[in-house]
N, C-alpha and C positions, 0 to 999 in steps of 0.2 A: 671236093668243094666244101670249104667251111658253113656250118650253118647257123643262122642268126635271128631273132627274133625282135618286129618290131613295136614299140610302146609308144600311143602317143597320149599327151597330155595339152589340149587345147587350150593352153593359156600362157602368159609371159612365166619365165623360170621365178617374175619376184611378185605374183602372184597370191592369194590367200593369206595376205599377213595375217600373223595371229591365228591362223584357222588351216595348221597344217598337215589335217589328214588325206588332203589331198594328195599329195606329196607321199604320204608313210603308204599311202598303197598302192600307189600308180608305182613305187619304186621295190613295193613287196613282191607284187605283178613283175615285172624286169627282172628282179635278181633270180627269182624260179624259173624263166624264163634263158637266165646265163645261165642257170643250176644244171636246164636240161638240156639246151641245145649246144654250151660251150660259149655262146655272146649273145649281148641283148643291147641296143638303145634303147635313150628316153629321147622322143622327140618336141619339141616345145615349140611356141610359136619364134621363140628368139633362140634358137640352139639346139645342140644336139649334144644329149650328157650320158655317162656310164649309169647305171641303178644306184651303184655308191655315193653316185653324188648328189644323186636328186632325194636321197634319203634326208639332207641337211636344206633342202630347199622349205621355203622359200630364200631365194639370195635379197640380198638387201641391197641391192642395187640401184639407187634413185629412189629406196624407200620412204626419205625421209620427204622431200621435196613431193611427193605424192600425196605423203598423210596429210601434208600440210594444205595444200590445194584440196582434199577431199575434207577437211576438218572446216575449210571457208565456206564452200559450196553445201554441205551440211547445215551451217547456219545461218544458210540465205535463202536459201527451198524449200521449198515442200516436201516433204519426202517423197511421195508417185512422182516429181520432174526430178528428182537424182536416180531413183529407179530407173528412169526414161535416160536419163544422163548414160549412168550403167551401161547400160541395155547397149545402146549404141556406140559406145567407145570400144565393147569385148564384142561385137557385129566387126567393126573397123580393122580391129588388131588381126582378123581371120583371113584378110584378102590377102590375094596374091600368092607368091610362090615359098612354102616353107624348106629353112634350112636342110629336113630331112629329105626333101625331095629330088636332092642336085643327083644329078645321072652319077655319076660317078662311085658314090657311096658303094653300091653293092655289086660291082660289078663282075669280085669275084667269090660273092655269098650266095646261099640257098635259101630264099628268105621262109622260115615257117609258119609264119602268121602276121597281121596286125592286129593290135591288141590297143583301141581307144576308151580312153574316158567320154565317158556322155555325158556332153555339156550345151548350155542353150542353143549355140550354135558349133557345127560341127567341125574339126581340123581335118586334116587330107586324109584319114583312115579310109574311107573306099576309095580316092584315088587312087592309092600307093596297092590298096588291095585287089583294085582291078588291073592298074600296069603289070603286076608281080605273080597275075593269077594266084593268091592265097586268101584263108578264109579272113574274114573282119569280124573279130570278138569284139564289142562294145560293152563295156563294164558301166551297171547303172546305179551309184548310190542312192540316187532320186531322179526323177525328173523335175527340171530347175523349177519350172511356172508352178508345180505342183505342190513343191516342199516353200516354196517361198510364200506360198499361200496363208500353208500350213502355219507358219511364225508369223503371218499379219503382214507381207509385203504384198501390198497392193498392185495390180497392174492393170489399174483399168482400162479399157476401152485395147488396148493391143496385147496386154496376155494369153488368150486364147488363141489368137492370130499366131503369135507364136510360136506356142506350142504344136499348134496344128501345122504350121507350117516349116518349121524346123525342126521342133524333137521328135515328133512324129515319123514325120519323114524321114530322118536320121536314122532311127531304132528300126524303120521300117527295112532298113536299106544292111542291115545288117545280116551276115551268116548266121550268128549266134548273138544272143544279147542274154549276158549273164547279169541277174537284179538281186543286191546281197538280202531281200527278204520277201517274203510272201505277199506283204501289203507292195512293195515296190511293184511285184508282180504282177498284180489286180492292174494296177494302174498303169504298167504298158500294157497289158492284152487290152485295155480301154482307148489306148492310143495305136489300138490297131494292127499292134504287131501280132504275128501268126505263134497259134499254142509251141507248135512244133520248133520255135526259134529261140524259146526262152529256159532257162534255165534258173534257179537259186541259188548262189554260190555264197553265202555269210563272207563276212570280212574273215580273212586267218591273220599269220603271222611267221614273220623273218625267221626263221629258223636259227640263219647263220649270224643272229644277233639275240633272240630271246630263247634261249635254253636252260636245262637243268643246271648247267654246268658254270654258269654266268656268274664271274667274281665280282662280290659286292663291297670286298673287306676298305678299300680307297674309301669308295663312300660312307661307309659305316664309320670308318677315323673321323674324315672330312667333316660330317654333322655328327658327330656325338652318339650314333647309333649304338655302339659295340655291346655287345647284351642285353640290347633293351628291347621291347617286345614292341616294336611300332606296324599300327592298324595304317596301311597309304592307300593315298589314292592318287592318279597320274592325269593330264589332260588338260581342256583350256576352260578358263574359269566360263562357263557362262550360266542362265539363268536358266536351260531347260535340264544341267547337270544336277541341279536341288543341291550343290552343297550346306545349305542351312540345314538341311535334313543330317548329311553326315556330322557337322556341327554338334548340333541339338542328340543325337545318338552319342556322341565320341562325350558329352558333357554327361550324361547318364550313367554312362559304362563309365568312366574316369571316379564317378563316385565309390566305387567298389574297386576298379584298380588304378593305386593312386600314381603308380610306377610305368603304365602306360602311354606311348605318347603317338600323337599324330602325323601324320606326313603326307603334306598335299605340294605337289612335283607340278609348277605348269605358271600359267598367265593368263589374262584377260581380261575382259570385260566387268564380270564383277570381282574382280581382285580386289578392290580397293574395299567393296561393301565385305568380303569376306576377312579380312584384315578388322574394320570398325566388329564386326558378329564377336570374330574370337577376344577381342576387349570385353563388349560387353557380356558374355558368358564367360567371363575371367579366365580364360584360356591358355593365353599368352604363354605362359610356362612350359602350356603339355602339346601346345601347336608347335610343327615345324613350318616354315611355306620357304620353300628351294626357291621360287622364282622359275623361268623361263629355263628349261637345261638343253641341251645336244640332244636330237632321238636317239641317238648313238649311248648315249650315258643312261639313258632311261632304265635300260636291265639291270643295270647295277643296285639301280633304288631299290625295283622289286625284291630282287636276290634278299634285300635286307626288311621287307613287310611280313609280317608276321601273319597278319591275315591284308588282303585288299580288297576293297571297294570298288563295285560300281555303280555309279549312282545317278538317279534320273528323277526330277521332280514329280513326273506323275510317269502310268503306265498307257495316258492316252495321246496316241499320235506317234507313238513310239513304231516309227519304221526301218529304224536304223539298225546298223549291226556292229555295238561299239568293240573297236579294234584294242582299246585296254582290257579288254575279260579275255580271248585269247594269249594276249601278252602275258597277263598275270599266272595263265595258267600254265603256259611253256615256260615259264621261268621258274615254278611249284611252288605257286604260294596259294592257300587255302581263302578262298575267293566268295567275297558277298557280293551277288548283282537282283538285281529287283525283277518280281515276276512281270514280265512285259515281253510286248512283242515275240519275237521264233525263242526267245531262249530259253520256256518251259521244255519244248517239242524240243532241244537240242540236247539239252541236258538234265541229270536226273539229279533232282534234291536231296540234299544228304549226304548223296555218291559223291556227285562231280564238284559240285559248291552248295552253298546254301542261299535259299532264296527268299527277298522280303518284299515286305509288299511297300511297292515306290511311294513315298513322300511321306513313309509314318516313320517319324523318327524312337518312338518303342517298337516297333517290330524290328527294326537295324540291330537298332542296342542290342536286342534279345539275341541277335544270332550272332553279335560280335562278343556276350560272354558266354554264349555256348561253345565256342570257339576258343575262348581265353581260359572255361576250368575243362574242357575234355578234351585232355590231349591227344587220347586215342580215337579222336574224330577230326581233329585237328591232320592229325600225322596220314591219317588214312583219306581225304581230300587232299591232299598234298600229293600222296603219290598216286590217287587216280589223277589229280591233276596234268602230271607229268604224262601219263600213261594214253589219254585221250589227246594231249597235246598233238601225239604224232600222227595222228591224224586232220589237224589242223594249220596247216601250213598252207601258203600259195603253192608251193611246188605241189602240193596235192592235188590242189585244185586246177592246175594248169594240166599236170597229166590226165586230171579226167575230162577237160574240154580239148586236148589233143585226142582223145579217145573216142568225143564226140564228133572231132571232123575228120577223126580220121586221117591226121596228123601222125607222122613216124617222129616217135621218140629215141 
């Protein structure tokens, strides 16, 4: 009997526009997943897809008709009654019977696991995991009422109701609840879940898309790249990433090297502010900005950064575990991220990348021309880069939570 492993991701497949890391690891999860058992689904509230495909989600299916009904509604509310709006349409979208649950599906599979996204409210992950007798892994970026907070969304008067009575519950309800950092952790053992259920597992990366080996030479024709030394950075433009910081660093450093140039890979929110930035610090010339690309194309860029960047406005509030510093680092490019959150505890200064302190745009610069005149510091990040990569993968990480349930591999 074939064996197969199930992914769910509680939300429509055209979901998180603009804001697709949901997507890059619910499908990093699935392809480790196919890696070790031989097949995996992604199960959604509207379908049921291979990990290849959910890699390119979100789909744009009715997207435009959406933005434009939430672009009215935006400017006719309050913000806490579109919150309230939110809240209750993705409650709505949950009921009833999901695609992945039709009897038929597995009826000549072994199924190894469910493996959900923890989101406000929960998809069929323990039902499917109690029909099928297997354990239920719940994967926790944040808890939603928690992080929302954290950015200024308000939810007065029923956010805590919420919480208390769905993520709570949910995370409660789980075999295993894997939280990609330490502070995420604080904050479900706060929500009640048992020490014994929790795990830390950082975000990794696709192996069988970010490696050593990753051809960049397309891309490098395509934008003008071919011998030229470009400092990139990857992701969606928003306000807690501090691109004015890498700005203001890449304008200091450019003063000393006049042949270097920028590459920022992505879209969003402040795209347009960061677009007016590189005018005004006369820029223009030594900026690249890609626009929006395929996740799929992304390794190619790296392949071609001479060093990259991660970059976060401040180091407070920082709970996240961003999924570009792995990327960067399986693909061997010698890597700046700022000292915040688990990635002192993760990695070693010097060795693995080098580290600056978030939002000073002279401490950046500083490490991105210690980087540009030592080459023999350069070359040697590079290939610890590679070398810890392999141990950073989902498929890593999945076998050591089959190991924790005691799951045959």
């Amino acid at each position: 009997m074939k064996k197969i492993s199930i992914f769910i991701v509680p939300r429509l497949s055209t979901a998180w526009q603009g804001n697709e890391a949901g997507w890059i690891t619910s499908s990093g999860w699935a392809t480790a997943g196919e890696q070790l058992w031989g097949e995996a689904v992604v199960g959604t509230i509207d379908g049921i897809f291979k990990p290849s495909e959910t890699r390119l989600f979100p789909r744009n299916v009715g997207s435009e008709t959406n933005s434009a009904n939430n672009n009215l509604i935006r400017k006719l509310a309050p913000e806490f009654l579109i919150t309230a709006y939110k809240d209750l349409r993705l409650y709505q979208s949950k009921k009833g019977v999901w695609p992945i649950e039709r009897e038929e599906l597995f009826l000549d599979k072994k199924i190894t696991l469910v493996w959900e996204r923890h989101d406000l409210f929960p998809g069929p992950g323990r039902r499917l995991a109690d029909k099928y007798n297997v354990p239920l892994v719940l994967s926790v970026e944040a808890p939603v009422v928690w992080e929302a907070a954290k950015w200024g969304v308000s939810r007065p008067g029923w956010g805590k109701w919420l919480e208390t009575r769905f993520e709570a519950q949910s995370l409660r309800s789980a075999d295993l609840v894997s939280c990609v950092s330490d502070e995420v952790k604080q904050k479900v053992l706060q929500l009640g879940v048992s020490p014994q259920k929790i795990i830390v597992s950082h975000n990794r990366v696709d192996s069988s898309l970010f490696n050593q080996f990753v051809d960049g030479q397309a891309i490098a024709r395509k934008y003008n790249l071919v011998n030229k030394r470009a400092i990139g950075w990857t992701g969606s433009f928003r306000s807690f990433h501090g691109l004015d910081t890498v700005l203001k660093a890449f304008k200091i450093v450019r003063q000393r090297f006049n042949e270097i140039i920028l590459v920022l890979v992505g879209a969003g929110q402040e795209f347009d502010r960061v677009k007016e930035l590189i005018n005004e610090y006369k820029l223009t010339d030594a900026v690249l900005l890609t626009g929006k690309q395929p996740f799929t194309v992304i390794p190619q860029f790296i392949a071609n950064f001479y060093i990259s960047i991660v970059s976060a406005a401040s180091a407070d509030g920082f709970h996240y575990s961003p999924l570009k510093l792995r990327e960067y680092l399986a693909v061997g490019s010698a890597t700046i991220a700022p000292r915040a959150g688990d990635l002192t505890a993760l990695f070693k200064d010097g060795t693995d990348l080098l580290f600056y302190s978030a939002g000073d745009e002279t401490d950046l610069a500083d490490k991105m021309v210690l980087l540009l005149e030592d080459q023999s510091l350069h070359d040697r990040i590079v290939k610890n880069a590679i070398k810890i990569s392999e141990e950073g993968t989902w498929l890593h990480e999945l076998r050591r939570i089959a190991e924790i349930l005691n799951i045959d591999q």
